[in-house]
Structures are given as structure tokens and as C-alpha cells.
C-alpha positions in Angstrom: 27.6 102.5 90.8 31.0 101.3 92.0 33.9 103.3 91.3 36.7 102.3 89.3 40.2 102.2 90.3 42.7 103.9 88.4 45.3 100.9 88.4 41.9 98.9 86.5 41.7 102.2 84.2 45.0 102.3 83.3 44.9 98.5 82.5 46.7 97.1 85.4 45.4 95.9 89.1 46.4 96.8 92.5 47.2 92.8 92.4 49.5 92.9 89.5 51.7 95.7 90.7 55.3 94.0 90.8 56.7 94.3 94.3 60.3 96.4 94.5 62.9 94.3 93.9 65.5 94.6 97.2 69.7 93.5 97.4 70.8 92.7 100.5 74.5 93.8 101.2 76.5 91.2 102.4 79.4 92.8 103.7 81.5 91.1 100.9 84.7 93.7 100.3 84.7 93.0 96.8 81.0 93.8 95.8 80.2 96.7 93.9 77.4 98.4 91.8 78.7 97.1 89.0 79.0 93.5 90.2 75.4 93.7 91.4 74.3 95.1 88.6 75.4 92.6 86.5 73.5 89.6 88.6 70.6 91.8 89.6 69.9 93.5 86.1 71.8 91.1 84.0 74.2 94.8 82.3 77.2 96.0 84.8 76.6 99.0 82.7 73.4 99.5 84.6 75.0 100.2 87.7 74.0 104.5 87.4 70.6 103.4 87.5 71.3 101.6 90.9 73.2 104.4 92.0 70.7 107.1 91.2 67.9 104.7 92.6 69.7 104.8 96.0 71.2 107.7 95.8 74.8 106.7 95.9 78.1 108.6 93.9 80.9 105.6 94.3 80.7 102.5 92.0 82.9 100.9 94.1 81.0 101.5 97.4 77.4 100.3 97.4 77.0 101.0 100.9 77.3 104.7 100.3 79.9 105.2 103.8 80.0 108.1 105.1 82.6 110.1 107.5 81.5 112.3 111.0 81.0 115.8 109.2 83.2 117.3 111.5 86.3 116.7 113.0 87.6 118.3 116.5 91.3 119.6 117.5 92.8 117.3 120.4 96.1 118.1 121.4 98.1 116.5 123.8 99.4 119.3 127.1 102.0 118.5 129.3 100.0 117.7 133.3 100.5 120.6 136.0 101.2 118.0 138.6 104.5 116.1 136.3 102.9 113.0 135.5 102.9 112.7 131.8 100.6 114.5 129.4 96.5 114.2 128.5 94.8 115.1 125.2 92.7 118.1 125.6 90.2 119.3 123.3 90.5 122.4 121.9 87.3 122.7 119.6 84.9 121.9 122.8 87.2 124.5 124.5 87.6 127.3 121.8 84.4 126.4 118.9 86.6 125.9 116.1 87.2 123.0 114.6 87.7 121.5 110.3 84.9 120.6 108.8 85.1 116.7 106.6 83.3 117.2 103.4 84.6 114.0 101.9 86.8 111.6 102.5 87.8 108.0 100.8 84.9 105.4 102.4 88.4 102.8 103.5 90.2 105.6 105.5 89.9 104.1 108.9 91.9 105.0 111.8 93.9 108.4 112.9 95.4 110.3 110.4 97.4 113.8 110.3 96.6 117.0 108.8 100.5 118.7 108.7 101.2 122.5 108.4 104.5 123.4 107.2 105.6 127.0 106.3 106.9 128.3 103.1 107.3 132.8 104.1 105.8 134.8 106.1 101.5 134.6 105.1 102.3 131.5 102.7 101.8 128.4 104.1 101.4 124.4 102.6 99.1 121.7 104.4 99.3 117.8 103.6 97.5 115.0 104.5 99.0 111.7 106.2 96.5 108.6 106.1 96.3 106.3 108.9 99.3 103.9 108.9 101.5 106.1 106.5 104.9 107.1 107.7 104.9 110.1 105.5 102.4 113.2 103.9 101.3 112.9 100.6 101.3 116.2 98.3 100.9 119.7 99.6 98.3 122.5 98.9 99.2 125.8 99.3 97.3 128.1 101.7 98.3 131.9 102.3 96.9 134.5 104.4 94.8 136.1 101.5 93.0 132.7 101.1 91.0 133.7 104.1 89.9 137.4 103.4 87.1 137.9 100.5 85.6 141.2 99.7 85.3 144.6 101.4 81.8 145.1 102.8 81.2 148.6 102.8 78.0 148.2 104.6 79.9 146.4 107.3 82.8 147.8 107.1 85.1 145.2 106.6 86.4 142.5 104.5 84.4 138.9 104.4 85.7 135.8 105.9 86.2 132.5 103.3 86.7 129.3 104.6 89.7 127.6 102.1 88.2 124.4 100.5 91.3 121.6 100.0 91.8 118.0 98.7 94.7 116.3 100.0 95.8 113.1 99.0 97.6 110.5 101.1 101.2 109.5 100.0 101.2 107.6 96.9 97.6 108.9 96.3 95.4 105.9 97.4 93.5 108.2 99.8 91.8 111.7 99.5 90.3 114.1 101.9 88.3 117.0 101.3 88.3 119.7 103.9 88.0 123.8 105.0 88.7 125.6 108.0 87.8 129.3 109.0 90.6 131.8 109.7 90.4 130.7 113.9 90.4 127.1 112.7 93.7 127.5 111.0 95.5 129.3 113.6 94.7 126.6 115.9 96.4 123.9 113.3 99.3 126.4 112.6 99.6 125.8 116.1 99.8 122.0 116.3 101.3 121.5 113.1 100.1 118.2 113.1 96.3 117.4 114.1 95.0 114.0 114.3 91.7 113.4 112.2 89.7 110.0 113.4 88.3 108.7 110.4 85.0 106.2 111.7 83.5 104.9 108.1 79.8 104.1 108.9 77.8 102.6 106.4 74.5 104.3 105.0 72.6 101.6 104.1 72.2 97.5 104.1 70.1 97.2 101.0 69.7 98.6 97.7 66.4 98.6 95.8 66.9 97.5 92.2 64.8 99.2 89.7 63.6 98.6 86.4 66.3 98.5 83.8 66.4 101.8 81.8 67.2 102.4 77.7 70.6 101.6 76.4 70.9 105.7 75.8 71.6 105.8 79.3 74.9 103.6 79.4 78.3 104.2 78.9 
């Protein structure tokens, strides 16, 4: 006897099984989920079920960019021999470096993490974007930030890593970053260390899915 297929069970053939429906990207700066969403699925509102499809956060940025994870400390020293100075990289040299958790998918370019201090163990770091002649607000960092709880099995105190958002000036970009006690001595340092911001895009296509219940709009 020949066996039955579960799609033929279930009332539906192998044959009748609707093929994913696929966007192609088109580079366009203007398109977002919720302009595809509207030609695709016919509701902007259904832009979430997009997102979740392809796993993107930002309804402006269907392409889901993403920054390098990490970024390293160059510094510019002064040549033994006279003739001018030459960038030097101090995470390759030392194994400390920021780490990028998030950053606004148009920063493009070199921009400035600044150090300033405030007294002695309290310090304020700012953020200048690519282009910008000036920081935008500061976040205050102290020594304490650093040091977590005594250990008695170890015998000493844990180490944090401060987690900060910064915004450019005037608040059209933000960066998201932490750095390890070593880390921050190194931008202490510098005062000013340049972060290359390198937006890559994740993806070229999104798969549109089914349209879900109006409960899930907003």
C-alpha cells in the first residue's frame, strides 16, 4: 500500500506549498520596513513582522548594518630618526582595546572618543562623530566604576567593564561602548582616540512572511 504524505493528510500538497516570498534591497536611502511593508504586505504597521522574520531591531534600517565589534587604540608617536610622526597601535602592542556594542548604522568615517577630568578618580568621556567640530554630552566615569565586589575566595575585588552611550553633538548619533580598567588608562592617556566606524550591511533581501492578526500592531 502506498504511503501517504503528510502535506496530502493535512489537506495540502507538496505542489501547493506557496514559495517564500523574497524583497530585494535596492540600495535606495530612503527605504525602510515600513515602506516595504506597506508595498509588500499592503499595512506599514506590519513592519515588526518583517523585522522579527529577519531578525532586524531598526525600522529605519532594513539592511540590519552592523559595526566591527571592536575597535583598536592608534596613536600617533613622534619618529626616532626626526622625520614626522607614524600611528602606532597600541591594542596589537598592549591587548586592550573598547569594545563597539552599538552604534548608529550612518556613522561612517573617524570619530573621537574624548577624556576630560573632573578630580582626582572622577572623570567624563564624550563622543565626537565623524565630521563634528565638537563632543556631544558627557558621561561620567570614576575610578569606583571599575572595581565590583570583594572575592574572598580570591582575595580581591572583581573587575567591571563601564557600559556608556554617548551621543554625538546635537544628538543625531549614538555609540554604545565599555572598556576594562587597562583599556581606560590607555584613553586617559590619549585623551582623544579615534574610532573607524565601517557600516557593513547584513543582508540584501528580506523574506516577507505571512501577514499576522491586527493584535499584533501598534
Amino acid at each position: 500500500m502506498p504511503s501517504e504524505s503528510p502535506f496530502t493528510r493535512h489537506g495540502r500538497s507538496v505542489e501547493g506549498e506557496r514559495a517564500p516570498k523574497i524583497h530585494a534591497l535596492t540600495g535606495s536611502p530612503r527605504e525602510s520596513l515600513l515602506q516595504i511593508a506597506h508595498r509588500e504586505m499592503g499595512e506599514w504597521r506590519d513592519w515588526r513582522t518583517i523585522a522579527r522574520a529577519n531578525g532586524l531591531i531598526d525600522p529605519v534600517d532594513p539592511y540590519g548594518h552592523a559595526h566591527q565589534a571592536a575597535t583598536s587604540f592608534i596613536a600617533p608617536f613622534e619618529r626616532i630618526d626626526g622625520a614626522g610622526s607614524e600611528d602606532e597601535d597600541l591594542t596589537a602592542q598592549l591587548g586592550h582595546g573598547l569594545t563597539l556594542h552599538a552604534a548608529t548604522p550612518e556613522l561612517s568615517g573617524v570619530g573621537y572618543l574624548v577624556v576630560s577630568d573632573v578630580s582626582s578618580g572622577e572623570y567624563t568621556v564624550s563622543f565626537k562623530a565623524p565630521g563634528d567640530a565638537s563632543a556631544g554630552a558627557s558621561q561620567s566615569v570614576t575610578d569606583a566604576d571599575f572595581i565590583g565586589e570583594y572575592d574572598a575566595g580570591l582575595g580581591e575585588y572583581a573587575q567591571l567593564e563601564p557600559r556608556v552611550a554617548l551621543q554625538s553633538d546635537g544628538g543625531r548619533y549614538v555609540v554604545e561602548v565599555s572598556f576594562d580598567i587597562d583599556a581606560w588608562l590607555i584613553l586617559w592617556l590619549m585623551r582623544e582616540a579615534p574610532i573607524t566606524f565601517n557600516p557593513q550591511p547584513a543582508q540584501h533581501e528580506l523574506l516577507i512572511p505571512e501577514p499576522e492578526l491586527d493584535q499584533g500592531r501598534a
